[in-house]
C-alpha positions as semicolon CSV with decimal commas, in nm:
position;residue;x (nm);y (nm);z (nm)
1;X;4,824;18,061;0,938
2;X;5,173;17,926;1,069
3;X;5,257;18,154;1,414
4;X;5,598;18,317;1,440
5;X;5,795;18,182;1,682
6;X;5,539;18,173;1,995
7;X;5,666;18,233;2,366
8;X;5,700;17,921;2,543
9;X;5,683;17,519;2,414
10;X;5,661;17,540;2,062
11;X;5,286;17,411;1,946
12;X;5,429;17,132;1,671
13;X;5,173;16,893;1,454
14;X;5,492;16,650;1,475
15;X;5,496;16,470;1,820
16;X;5,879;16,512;1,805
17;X;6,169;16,395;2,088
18;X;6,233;16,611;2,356
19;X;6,618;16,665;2,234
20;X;6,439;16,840;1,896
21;X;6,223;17,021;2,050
22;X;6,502;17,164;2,298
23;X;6,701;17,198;2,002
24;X;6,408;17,410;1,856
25;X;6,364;17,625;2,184
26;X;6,728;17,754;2,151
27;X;6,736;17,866;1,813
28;X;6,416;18,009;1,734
29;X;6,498;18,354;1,859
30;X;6,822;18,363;1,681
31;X;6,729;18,518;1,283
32;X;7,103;18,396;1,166
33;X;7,141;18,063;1,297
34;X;6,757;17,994;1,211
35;X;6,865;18,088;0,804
36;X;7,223;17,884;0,877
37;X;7,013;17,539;1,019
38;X;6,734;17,536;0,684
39;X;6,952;17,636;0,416
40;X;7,211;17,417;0,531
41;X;6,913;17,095;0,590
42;X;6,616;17,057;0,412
43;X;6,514;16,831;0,715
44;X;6,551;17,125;1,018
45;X;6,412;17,368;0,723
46;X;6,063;17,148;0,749
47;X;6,077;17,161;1,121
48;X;6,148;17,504;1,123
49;X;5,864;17,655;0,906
50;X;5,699;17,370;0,732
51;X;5,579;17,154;1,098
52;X;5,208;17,232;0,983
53;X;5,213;16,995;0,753
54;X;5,303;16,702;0,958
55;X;5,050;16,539;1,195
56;X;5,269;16,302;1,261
57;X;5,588;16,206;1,377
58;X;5,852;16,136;1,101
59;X;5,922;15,757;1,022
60;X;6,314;15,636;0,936
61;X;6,248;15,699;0,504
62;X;6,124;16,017;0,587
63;X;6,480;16,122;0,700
64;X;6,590;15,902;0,379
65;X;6,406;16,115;0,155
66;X;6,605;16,431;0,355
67;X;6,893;16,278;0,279
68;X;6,856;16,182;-0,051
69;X;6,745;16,591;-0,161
70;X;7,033;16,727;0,013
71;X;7,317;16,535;-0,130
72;X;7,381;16,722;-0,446
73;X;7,557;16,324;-0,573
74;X;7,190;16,212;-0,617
75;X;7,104;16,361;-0,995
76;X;6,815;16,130;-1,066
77;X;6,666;16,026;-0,812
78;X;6,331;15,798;-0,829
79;X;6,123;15,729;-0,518
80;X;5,842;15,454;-0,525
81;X;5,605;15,432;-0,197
82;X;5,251;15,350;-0,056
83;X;4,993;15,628;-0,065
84;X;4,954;15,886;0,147
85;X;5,320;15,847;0,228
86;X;5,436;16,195;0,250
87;X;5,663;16,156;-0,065
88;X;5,507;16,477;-0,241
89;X;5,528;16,683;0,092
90;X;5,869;16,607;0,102
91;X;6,055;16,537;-0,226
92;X;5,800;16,779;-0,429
93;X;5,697;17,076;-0,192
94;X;5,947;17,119;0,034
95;X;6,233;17,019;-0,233
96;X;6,136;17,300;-0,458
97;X;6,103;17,546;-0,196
98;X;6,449;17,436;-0,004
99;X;6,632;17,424;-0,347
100;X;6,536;17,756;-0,418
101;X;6,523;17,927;-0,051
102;X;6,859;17,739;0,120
103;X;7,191;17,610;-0,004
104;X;7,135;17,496;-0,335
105;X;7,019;17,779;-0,495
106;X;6,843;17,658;-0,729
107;X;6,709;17,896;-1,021
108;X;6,436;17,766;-1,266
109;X;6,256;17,465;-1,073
110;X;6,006;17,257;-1,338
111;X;5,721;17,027;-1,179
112;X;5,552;16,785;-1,417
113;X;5,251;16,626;-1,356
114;X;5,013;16,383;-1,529
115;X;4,730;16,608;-1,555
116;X;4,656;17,004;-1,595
117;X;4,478;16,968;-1,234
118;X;4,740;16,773;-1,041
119;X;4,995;17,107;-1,171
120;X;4,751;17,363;-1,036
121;X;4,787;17,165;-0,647
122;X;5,143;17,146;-0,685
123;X;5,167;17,533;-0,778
124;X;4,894;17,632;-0,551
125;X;5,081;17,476;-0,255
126;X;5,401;17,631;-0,336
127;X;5,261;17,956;-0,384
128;X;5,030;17,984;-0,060
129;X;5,349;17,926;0,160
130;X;5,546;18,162;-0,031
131;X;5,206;18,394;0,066
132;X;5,150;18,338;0,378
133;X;5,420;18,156;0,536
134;X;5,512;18,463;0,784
135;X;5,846;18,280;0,939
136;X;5,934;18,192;0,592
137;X;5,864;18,536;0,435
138;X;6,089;18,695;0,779
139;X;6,388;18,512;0,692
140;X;6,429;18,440;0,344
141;X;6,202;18,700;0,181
142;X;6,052;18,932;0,097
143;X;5,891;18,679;-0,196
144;X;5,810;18,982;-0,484
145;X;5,670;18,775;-0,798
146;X;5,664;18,935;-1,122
147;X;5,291;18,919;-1,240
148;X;5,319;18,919;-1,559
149;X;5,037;18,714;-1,741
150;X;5,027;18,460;-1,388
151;X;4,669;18,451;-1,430
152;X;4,715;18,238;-1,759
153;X;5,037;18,055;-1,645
154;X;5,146;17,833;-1,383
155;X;5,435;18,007;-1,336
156;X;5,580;18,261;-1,089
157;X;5,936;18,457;-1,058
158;X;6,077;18,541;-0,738
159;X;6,261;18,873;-0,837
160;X;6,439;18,921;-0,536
161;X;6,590;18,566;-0,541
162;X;6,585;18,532;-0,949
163;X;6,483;18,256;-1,005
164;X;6,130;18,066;-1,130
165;X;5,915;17,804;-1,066
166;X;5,674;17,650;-1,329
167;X;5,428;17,363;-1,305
168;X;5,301;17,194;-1,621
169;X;5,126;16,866;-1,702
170;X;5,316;16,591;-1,828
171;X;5,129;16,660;-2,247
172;X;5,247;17,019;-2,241
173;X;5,497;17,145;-2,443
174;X;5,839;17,232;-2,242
175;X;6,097;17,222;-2,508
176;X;6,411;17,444;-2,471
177;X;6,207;17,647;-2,118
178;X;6,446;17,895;-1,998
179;X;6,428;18,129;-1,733
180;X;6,679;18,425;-1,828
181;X;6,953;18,212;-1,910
182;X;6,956;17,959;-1,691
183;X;6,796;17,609;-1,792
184;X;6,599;17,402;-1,538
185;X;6,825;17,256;-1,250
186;X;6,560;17,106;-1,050
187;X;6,284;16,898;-1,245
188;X;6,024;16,691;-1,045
189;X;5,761;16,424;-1,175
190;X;5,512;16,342;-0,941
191;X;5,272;16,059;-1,072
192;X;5,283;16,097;-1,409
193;X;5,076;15,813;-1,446
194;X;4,765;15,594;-1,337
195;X;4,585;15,298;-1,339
196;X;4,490;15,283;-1,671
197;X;4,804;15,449;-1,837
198;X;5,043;15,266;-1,655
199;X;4,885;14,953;-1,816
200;X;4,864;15,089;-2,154
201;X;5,158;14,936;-2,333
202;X;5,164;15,240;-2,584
203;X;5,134;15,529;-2,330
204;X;5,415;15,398;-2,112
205;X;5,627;15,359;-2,379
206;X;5,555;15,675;-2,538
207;X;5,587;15,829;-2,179
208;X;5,925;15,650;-2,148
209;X;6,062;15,769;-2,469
210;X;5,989;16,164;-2,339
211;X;6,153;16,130;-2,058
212;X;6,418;15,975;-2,263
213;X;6,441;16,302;-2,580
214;X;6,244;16,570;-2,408
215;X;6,283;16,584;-1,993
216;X;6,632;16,500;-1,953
217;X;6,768;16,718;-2,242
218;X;6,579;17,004;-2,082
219;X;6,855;17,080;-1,837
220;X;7,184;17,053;-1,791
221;X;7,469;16,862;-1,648
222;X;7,408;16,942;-1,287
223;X;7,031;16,944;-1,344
224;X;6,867;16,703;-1,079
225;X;6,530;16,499;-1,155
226;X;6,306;16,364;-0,930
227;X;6,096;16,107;-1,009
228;X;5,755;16,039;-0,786
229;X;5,519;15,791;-0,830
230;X;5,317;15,466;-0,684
231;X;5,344;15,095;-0,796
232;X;5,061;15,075;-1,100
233;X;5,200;14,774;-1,287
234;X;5,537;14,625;-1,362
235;X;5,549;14,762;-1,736
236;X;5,495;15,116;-1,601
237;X;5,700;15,373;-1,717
238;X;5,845;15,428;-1,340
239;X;5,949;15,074;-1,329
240;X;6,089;15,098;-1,641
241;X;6,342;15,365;-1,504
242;X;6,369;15,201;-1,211
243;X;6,507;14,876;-1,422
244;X;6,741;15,139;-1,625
245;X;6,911;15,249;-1,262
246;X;6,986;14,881;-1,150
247;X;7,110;14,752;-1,529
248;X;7,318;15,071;-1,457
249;X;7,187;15,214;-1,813
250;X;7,138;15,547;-1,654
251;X;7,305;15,695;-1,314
252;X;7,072;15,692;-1,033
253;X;6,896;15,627;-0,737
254;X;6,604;15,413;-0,659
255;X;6,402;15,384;-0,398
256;X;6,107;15,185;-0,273
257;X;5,910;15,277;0,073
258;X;5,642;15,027;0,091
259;X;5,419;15,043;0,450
260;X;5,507;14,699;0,549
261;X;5,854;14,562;0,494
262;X;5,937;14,227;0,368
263;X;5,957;14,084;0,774
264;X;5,606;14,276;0,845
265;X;5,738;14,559;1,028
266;X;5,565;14,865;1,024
267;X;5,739;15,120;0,882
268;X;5,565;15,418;1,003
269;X;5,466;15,345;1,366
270;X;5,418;15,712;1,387
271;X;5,099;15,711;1,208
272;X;5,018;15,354;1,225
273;X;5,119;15,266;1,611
274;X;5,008;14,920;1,637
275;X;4,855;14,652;1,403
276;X;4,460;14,750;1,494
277;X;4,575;15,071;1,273
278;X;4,733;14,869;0,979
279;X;4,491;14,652;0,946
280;X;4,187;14,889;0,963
281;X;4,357;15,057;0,661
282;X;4,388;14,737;0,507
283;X;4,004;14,641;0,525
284;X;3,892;14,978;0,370
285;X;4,025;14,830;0,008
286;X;4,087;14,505;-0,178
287;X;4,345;14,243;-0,134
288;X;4,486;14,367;-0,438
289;X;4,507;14,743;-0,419
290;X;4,672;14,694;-0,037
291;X;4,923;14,460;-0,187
292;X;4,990;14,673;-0,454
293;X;4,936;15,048;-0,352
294;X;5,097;14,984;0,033
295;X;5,297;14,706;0,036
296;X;5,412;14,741;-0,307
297;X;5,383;14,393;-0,443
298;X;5,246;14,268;-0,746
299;X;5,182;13,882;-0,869
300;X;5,281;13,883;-1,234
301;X;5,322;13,594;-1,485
302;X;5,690;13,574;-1,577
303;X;5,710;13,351;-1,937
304;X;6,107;13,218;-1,854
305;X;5,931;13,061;-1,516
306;X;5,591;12,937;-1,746
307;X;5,282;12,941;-1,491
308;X;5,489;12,995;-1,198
309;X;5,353;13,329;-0,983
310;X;5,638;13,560;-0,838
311;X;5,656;13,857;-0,661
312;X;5,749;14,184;-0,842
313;X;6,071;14,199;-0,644
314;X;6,123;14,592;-0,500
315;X;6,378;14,747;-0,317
316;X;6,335;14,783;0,044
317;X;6,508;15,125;0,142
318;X;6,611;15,106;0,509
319;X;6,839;15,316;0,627
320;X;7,144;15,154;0,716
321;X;7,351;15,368;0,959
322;X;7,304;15,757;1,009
323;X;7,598;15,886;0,984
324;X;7,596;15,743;0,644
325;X;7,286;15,970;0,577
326;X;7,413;16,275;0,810
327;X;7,116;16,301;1,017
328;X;7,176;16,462;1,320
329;X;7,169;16,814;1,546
330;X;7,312;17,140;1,376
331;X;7,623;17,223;1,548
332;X;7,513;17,585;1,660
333;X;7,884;17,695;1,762
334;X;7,991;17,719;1,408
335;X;7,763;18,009;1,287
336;X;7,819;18,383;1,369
337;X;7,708;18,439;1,706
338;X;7,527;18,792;1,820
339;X;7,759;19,041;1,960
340;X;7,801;19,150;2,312
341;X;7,478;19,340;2,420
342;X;7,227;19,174;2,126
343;X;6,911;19,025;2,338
344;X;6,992;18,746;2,203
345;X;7,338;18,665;2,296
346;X;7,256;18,551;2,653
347;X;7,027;18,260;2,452
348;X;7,326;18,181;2,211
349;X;7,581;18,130;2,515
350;X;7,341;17,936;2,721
351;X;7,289;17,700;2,392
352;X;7,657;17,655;2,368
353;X;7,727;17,513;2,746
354;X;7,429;17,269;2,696
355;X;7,533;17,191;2,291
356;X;7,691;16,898;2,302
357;X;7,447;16,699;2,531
358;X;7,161;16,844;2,328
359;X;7,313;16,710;1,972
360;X;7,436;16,372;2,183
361;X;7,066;16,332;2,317
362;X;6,931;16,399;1,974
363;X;7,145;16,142;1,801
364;X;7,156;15,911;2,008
365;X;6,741;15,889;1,973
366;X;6,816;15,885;1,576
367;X;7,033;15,576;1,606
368;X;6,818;15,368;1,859
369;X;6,535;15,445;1,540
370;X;6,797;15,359;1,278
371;X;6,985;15,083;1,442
372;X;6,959;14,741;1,227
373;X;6,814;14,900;0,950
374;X;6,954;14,748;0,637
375;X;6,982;14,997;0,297
């Protein structure tokens, strides 16, 4: 259960700076700038009724990944990283319930995955927020699905928003889906493939050519697709898209998050604070899977270089400056403010005398994190 708002310092999972948490303490009680903040940010929309499911604090690609769902430019975007990398919480889970919930709007949201199980997770998450997510249900419900045939579906309506969300596996059928008459504007992948079928010539191909004739047809011209998936083999089908976006035969973004950059930094020294951590991670697997599955690097054969070994060049996705990625504090002044005599207008002016060295404290903490980070 996810408390409403509790008196005093906010309990968060996420050990967070002191500027967000103040930041946090002076909205909280305000209904209309808490709505303004998450529909306008899919990033203060996590902190703001999603903080449960982050034990930790966020690391630089987190606030990439942010970024990359909230600019509408980004129509297919494809995100490669190390397990257990918080990719799915953020670019499946809270993407489909920001798109739908806060500025975008989103209508009829379609999540593919590989198998029929992996679609029941995706939908069950989804659904147990929209269920029990009190702060959520306060300010952007009340979530009333239409139940018709649910038990036999994947699938739910939210009526009083009008749109749909349906999860599916990657063999079923989803030719011409429609909800009333809009066609799906958000479609998200996540790991559409493993071991075995990302090293099966035939099924990546055949997997390629769907994405190709069947998942990009299904929406429109402002549809967005997300792809989500781990590094299996070179030939996979991800990689395959991935090569598309940098021959520039498709429009797109890719993106690579391994655990270890290419100089050995840690990229998540929120989880993993010092090198004892990384490398008791490491010795739970093979050389091979940790090259592979965390730092995203594979030895291949390449015939042009005969028995030379290379690395499987990826792209490293630092962030490079953030204002380029708009990261920062929500500038509380320019939302409607409570009127004269509302309990909470005392709050609101109090925030607005200390705004601008809250927002300066808060991004001045993002850019110490960011500085020297190369894209």
């Amino acid at each position: 259960m996810l408390y409403l708002w509790p008196q005093g310092v906010l309990y968060l999972k996420i050990k967070m700076t002191e500027a967000i948490l103040k930041l946090l303490e002076k909205i909280k009680d305000n209904k209309r700038v808490r709505q303004t903040v998450a529909s306008e940010s899919p990033f203060w929309f996590s902190l703001l009724y999603l903080r449960h499911h982050f034990k930790y604090s966020f690391a630089p690609f987190h606030l990439e990944m942010f970024h990359l769902i909230q600019n509408p430019k980004y129509q297919l975007i494809v995100a490669m990283a190390f397990r257990d990398s918080g990719k799915s919480t953020i670019m499946n889970l809270i993407n489909a319930l920001w798109s739908i919930l806060g500025k975008p709007e989103k209508k009829f949201i379609v999540i593919i995955s590989k198998t029929q199980e992996q679609a029941k997770i995706h939908f069950a998450n989804i659904k147990y927020e929209l269920e029990n997510n009190e702060a959520l249900k306060q300010d952007f419900g009340p979530f009333t699905e239409n139940e018709k045939g649910l038990e036999k579906k994947l699938s739910l309506e939210l009526e009083y928003h009008g749109s749909k969300i349906i999860s599916v596996s990657k063999d079923q059928s989803i030719r011409g889906l429609k909800h009333m008459n809009y066609r799906p504007d958000l479609i998200i992948a996540d790991d559409l493939e493993d071991i075995d079928s990302a090293n099966n010539v035939s099924e990546c191909d055949a997997l390629y050519r769907r994405f190709q004739s069947e998942i990009i047809p299904l929406g429109s011209n402002d549809t967005r697709i997300v792809l989500l998936g781990n590094l299996l083999s070179e030939n996979s089908f991800i990689m395959k898209i991935r090569k598309d976006i940098e021959q520039n035969i498709i429009n797109g973004i890719y993106r690579a998050y391994p655990l270890l950059d290419d100089m050995n930094i840690n990229l998540w020294p929120g989880k993993f604070i010092g090198t004892e951590d990384v490398d008791n991670l490491k010795d739970r697997m093979s050389h091979d899977i940790w090259k592979r599955e965390y730092l995203l690097n594979m030895m291949t054969r390449e015939p042009s270089r005969g028995d030379d070994w290379h690395i499987t060049p990826k792209q490293i996705a630092l962030i490079n400056q953030m204002s380029e990625f708009k990261i920062s504090a929500p500038l509380i002044g320019e939302f409607i403010k409570p009127e004269v005599g509302d309990p909470r207008y005392e709050r609101y002016q109090e925030y607005l005398k200390e705004e601008d060295k809250i927002v300066y404290e808060f991004n001045e903490r993002m850019r110490v994190i960011l500085i020297g980070r190369k894209e």
